[in-house]
C-alpha positions as a Markdown table, in Angstrom:
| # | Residue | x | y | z |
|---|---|---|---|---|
| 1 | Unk | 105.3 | 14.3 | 28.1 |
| 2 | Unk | 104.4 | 12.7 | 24.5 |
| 3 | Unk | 101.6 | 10.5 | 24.2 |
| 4 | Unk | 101.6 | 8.7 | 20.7 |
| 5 | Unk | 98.7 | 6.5 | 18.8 |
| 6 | Unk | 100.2 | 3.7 | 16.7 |
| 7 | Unk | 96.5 | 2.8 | 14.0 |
| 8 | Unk | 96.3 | -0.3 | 11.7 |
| 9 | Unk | 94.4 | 2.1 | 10.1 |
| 10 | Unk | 94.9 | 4.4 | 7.1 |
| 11 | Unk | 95.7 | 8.5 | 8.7 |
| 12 | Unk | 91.8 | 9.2 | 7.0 |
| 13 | Unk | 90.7 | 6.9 | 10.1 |
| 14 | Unk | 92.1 | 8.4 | 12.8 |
| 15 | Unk | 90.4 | 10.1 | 15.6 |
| 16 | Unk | 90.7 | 14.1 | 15.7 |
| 17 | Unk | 89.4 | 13.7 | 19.6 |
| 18 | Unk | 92.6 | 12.0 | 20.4 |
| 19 | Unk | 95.4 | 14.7 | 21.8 |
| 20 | Unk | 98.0 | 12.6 | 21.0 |
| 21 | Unk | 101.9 | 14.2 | 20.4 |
| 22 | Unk | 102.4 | 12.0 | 17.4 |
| 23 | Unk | 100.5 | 9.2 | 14.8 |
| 24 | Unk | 102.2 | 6.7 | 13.3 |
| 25 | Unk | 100.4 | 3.9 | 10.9 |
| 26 | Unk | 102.1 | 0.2 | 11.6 |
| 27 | Unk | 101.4 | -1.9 | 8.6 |
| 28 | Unk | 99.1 | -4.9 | 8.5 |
| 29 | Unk | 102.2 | -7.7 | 8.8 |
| 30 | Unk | 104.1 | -5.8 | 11.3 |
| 31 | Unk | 100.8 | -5.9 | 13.6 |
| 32 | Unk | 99.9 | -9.6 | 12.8 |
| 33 | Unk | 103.7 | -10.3 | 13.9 |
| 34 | Unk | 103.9 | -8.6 | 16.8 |
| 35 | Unk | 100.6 | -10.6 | 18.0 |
| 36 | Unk | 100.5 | -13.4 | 21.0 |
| 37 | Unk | 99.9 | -17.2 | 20.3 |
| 38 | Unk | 96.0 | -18.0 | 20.6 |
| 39 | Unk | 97.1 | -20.2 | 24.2 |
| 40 | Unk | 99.8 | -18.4 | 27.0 |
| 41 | Unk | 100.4 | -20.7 | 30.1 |
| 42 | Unk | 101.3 | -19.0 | 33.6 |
| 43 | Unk | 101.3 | -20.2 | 36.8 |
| 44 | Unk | 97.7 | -20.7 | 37.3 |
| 45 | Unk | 97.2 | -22.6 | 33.8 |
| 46 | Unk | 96.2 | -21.2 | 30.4 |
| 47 | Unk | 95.0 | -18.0 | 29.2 |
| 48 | Unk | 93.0 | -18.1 | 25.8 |
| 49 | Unk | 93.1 | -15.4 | 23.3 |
| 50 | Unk | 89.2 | -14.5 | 22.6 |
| 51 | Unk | 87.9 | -16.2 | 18.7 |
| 52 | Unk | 86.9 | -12.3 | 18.3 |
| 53 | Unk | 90.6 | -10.6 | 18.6 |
């Protein structure tokens, strides 16, 4: 099986504890894209995205 870590973070950064297959480094405005809106809705009402994320 291979287990990868995708980091915001430069390859300096990463953690040698992790016993992942592969590392790949997304950049800065790929992550901010990919991210939800600060307010989903589902069948019980609204979920909030936390001010610290």
């Amino acid at each position: 099986m291979s287990v990868g870590v995708i980091n915001p973070h430069p390859p300096e950064h990463r953690s040698r504890d992790l016993q992942a297959t592969f590392f790949k480094q997304i950049r800065q405005g790929a992550l901010r894209a990919s991210q939800f809106p600060l307010v989903l809705n589902d069948a019980t009402g609204e979920i909030h995205k936390p001010a610290s994320w």
